[in-house]
C-alpha positions, 0 to 999 in steps of 0.5 A: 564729111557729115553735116553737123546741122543736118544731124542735129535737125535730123535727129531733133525731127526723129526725137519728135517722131518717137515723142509722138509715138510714145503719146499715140501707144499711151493713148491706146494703151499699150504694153510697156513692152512696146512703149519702149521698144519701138519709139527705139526702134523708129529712131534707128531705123529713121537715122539708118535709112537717112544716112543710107540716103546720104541725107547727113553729107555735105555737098561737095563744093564745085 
């Protein structure tokens, strides 16, 4: 069963990951290209490596 807590601040800390990025290309004046492109990019990746790691599943009851 996946946690609904859990995604969300999973995916709220993701959103600031990429909110960051997009600050950090600007400043450095990257293409729109990249601007785009990898803010995406570092969000799929950092939501399929935490639910590889199981980081959304509850924890079974004993």
């Amino acid at each position: 069963m996946v946690s609904k807590p859990r995604v969300a601040l999973g995916m709220l800390v993701l959103l600031a990951l990429a909110g960051g990025l997009i600050a950090l290309l600007v400043s450095l004046d990257a293409g729109a290209f990249w601007i785009k492109t990898l803010p995406i990019a570092a969000m799929v990746g950092g939501a399929v490596l935490a639910q590889s790691l199981g980081l959304f599943n509850k924890a079974p009851k004993d």
